[in-house]
C-alpha positions in Angstrom: -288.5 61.2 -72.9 -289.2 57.7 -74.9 -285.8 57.2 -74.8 -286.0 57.3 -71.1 -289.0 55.2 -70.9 -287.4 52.7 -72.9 -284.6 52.2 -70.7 -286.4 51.7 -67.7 -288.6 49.1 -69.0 -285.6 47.0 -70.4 -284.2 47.4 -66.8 -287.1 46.4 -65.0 -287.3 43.2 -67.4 -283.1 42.6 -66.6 -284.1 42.5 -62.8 -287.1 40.5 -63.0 -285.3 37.6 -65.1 -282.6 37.7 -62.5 -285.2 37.7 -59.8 -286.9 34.5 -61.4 -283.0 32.7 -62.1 -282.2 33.4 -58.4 -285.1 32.1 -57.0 -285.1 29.1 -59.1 -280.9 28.1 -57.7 -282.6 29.1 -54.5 -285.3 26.2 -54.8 -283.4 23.7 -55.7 -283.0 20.9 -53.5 -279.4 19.1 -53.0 -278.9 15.5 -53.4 -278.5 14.0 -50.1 -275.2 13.3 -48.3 -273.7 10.5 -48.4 -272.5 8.9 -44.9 -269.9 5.9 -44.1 -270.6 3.7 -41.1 -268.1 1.5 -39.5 -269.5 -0.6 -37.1 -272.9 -1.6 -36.3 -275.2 -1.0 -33.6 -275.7 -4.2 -31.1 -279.3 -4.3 -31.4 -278.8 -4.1 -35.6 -280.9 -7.0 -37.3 -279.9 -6.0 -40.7 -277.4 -8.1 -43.2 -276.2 -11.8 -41.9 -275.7 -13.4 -39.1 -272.4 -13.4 -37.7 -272.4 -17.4 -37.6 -273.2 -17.1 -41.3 -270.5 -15.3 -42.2 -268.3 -18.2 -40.1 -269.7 -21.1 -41.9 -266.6 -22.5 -43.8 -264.0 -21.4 -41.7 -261.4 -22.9 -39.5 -261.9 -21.9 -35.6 -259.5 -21.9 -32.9 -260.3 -22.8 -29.7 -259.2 -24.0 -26.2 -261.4 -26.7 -24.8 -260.1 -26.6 -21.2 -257.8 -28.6 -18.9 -257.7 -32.0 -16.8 -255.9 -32.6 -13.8 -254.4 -36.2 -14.6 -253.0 -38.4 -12.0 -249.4 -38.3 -11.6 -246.7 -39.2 -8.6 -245.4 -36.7 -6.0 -242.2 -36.9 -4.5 -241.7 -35.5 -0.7 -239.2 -37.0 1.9 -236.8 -39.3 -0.6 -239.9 -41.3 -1.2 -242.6 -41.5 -4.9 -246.3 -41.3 -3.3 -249.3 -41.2 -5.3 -252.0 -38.2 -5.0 -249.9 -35.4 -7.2 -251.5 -34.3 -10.3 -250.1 -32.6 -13.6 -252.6 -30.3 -15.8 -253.5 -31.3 -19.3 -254.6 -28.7 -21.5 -256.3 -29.3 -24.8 -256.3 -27.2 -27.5 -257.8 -27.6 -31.4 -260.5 -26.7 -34.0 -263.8 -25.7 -34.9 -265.5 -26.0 -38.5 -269.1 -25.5 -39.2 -269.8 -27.5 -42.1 -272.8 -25.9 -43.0 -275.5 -23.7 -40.9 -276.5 -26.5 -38.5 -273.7 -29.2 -38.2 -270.2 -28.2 -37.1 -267.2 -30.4 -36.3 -264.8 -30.2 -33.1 -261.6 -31.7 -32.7 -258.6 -31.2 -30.0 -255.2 -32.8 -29.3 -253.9 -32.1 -25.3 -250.1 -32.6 -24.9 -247.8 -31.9 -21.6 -244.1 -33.1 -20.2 -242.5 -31.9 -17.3 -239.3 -32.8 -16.2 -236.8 -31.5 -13.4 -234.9 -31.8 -10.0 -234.3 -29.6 -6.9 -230.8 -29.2 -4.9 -230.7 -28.1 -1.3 -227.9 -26.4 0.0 -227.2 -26.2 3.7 -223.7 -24.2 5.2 -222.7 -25.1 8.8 -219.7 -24.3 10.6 -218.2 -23.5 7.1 -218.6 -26.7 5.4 -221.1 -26.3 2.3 -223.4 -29.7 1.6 -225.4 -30.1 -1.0 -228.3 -32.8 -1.3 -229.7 -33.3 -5.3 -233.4 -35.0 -5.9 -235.2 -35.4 -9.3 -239.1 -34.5 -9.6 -241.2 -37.0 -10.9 -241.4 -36.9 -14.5 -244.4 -36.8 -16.8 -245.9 -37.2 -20.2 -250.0 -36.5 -21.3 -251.8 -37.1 -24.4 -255.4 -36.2 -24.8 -257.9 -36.4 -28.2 -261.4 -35.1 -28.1 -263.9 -34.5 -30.6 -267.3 -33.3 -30.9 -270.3 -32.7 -32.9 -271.9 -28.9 -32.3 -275.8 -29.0 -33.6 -276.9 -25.3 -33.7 -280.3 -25.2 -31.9 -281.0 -21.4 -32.1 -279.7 -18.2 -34.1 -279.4 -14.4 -33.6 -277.6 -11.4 -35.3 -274.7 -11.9 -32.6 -275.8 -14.4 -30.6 -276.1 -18.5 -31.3 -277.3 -21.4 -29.1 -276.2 -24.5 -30.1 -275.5 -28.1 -28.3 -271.9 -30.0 -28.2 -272.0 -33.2 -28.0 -268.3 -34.7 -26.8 -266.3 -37.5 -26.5 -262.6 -37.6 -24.9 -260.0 -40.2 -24.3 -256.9 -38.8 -22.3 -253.4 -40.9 -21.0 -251.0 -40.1 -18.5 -247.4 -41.5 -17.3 -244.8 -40.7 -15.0 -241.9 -41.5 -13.0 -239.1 -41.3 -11.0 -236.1 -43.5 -9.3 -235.8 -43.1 -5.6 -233.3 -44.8 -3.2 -229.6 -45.6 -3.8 -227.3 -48.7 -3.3 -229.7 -51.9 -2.3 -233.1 -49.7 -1.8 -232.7 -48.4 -5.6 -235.9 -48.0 -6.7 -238.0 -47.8 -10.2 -241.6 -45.8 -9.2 -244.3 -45.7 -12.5 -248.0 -44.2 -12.1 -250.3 -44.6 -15.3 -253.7 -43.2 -15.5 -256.5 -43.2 -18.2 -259.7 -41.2 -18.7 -262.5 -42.0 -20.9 -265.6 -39.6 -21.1 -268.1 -38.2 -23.1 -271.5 -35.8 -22.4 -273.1 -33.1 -24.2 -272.9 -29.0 -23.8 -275.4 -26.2 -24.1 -273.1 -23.4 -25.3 -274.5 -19.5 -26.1 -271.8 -17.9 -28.0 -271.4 -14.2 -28.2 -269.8 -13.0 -31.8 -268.9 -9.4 -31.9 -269.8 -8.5 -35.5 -271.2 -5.1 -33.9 -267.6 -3.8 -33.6 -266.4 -5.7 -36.3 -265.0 -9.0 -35.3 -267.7 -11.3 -36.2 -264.6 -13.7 -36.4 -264.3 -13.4 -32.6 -266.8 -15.7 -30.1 -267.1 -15.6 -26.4 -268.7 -18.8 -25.2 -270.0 -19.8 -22.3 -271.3 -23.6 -21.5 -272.8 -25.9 -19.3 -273.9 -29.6 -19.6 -273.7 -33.2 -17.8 -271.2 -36.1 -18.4 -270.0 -39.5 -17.7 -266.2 -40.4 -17.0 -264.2 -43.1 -16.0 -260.8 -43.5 -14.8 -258.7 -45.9 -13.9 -254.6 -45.7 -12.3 -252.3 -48.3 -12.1 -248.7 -47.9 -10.2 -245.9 -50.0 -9.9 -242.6 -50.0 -7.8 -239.5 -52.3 -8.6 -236.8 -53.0 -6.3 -233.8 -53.2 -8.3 -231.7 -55.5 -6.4 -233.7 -58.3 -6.2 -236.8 -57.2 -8.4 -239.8 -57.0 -6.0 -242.4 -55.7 -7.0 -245.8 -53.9 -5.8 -248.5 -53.2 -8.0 -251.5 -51.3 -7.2 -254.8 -50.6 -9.9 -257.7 -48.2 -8.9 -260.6 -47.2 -11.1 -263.4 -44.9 -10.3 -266.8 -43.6 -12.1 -268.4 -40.6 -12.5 -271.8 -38.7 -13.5 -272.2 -34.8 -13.1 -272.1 -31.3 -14.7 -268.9 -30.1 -16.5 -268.6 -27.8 -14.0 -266.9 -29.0 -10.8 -266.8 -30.5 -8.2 -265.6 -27.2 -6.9 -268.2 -24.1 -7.7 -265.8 -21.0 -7.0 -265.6 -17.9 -9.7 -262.5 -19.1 -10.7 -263.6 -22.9 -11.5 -266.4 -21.1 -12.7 -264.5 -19.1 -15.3 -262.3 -21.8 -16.2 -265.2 -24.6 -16.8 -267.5 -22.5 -18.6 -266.4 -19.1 -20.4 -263.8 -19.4 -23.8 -263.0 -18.1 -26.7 -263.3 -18.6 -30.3 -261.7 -17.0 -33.2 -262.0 -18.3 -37.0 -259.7 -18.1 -39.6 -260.5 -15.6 -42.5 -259.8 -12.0 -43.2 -263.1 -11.2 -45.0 -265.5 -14.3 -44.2 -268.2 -14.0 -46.2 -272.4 -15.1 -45.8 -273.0 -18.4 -47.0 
């Protein structure tokens, strides 16, 4: 009988010391998880800026393009009033937080010809004319000033100052009414830009900018044309010039000029830009 006593009081102790061990694994609290994020919300204000982490890098961007004077050809004769599109494209470094540096080089040619054909009464004729031909250079350079800085989002004002040129040509005529047909054309201009770019650092791009821009500049231009008889060397000169003062935007206000004159895009060089 004190055998039996014995053994149930050891087994009652056994049970309660397992009790007390379960309930103390039971208890105990796990770490917490650790998560991984990938991109960042759009209203995050944590970490840098995304111009911050820019500062340093080499941007490419397109800065837009300028009709420049050029000839037209229609009816065997060079007339004045055609245009050819100049398009710039260059660079954007931010030097430090504040002061960045813009520079862009605009280049175009265009050459060519077109050939009628006309069949009658089974007798092919063919009738061969050259298009005017064309060469553009532009420079511009500016001075962006940041004025005002987000998470994603910066303000700043560009300051700009172009210089574009423009040539072309073409020989119309034959025998005695041979004749050489130039059109030159230069633009000056400078102004200033407000610019809000958009950097999309909440998906992961902070390397990518959307800008859009609107300011006011000054511009001058002047054309000068020239046709040469061959056969005896007459010659008729004619020089215009013209000034202007408005928005950079214009003179046509449709979506499309709207678009084109006002929204771009920006990306900087840099596989893991850093905060400065």
């Amino acid at each position: 009988m004190r055998r039996l006593h014995s053994v149930l009081i050891g087994s009652a102790v056994l049970l309660g010391a397992a009790a007390a061990s379960a309930q103390e694994i039971s208890t105990t609290q796990a770490p917490p998880a650790t998560t991984t994020t990938t991109g960042a919300s759009i209203t995050d204000t944590s970490g840098p800026t995304d111009h911050s982490v820019v500062v340093g890098h080499i941007g490419l961007r397109y800065f837009g393009s300028a009709d420049m004077p050029a000839l037209a050809f229609s009816g065997g004769m060079a007339m004045q009033g055609g245009t050819q599109a100049l398009h710039t494209v260059g660079m954007r470094y931010w030097l430090n937080h504040t002061i960045g540096l813009d520079a862009g080089l605009g280049l175009g040619f265009s050459s060519g010809s077109n050939t009628r054909t006309v069949q009658s009464g089974g007798n092919t004729m063919q009738q061969s004319s050259d298009n005017p031909n064309f060469f553009g250079l532009g420079l511009q350079v500016g001075l962006p000033i940041m004025v005002a800085e987000a998470k994603h989002l910066s303000i700043h004002v560009d300051p700009y100052l172009y210089f574009r040129y423009g040539t072309s040509g073409i020989t119309t005529g034959s025998g005695d009414t041979t004749t050489d047909n130039t059109l030159s054309a230069v633009q000056f201009g400078l102004g200033a830009n407000a610019v809000a770019e958009l950097q999309f650092g909440f998906i992961g791009l902070p390397q990518l900018g959307l800008q859009a821009q609107f300011g006011f500049g000054i511009s001058y231009q002047t054309t000068s044309s020239k046709s040469v008889v061959l056969r005896n060397n007459d010659t008729t000169t004619n020089s215009t010039g013209a000034f202007s003062l408005g928005t950079t935007v214009g003179p046509h206000y449709g979506l499309t000029d709207i678009i084109t004159g006002t929204i771009s895009a920006v990306w900087y060089f840099g596989s893991t830009p850093g905060p400065r």
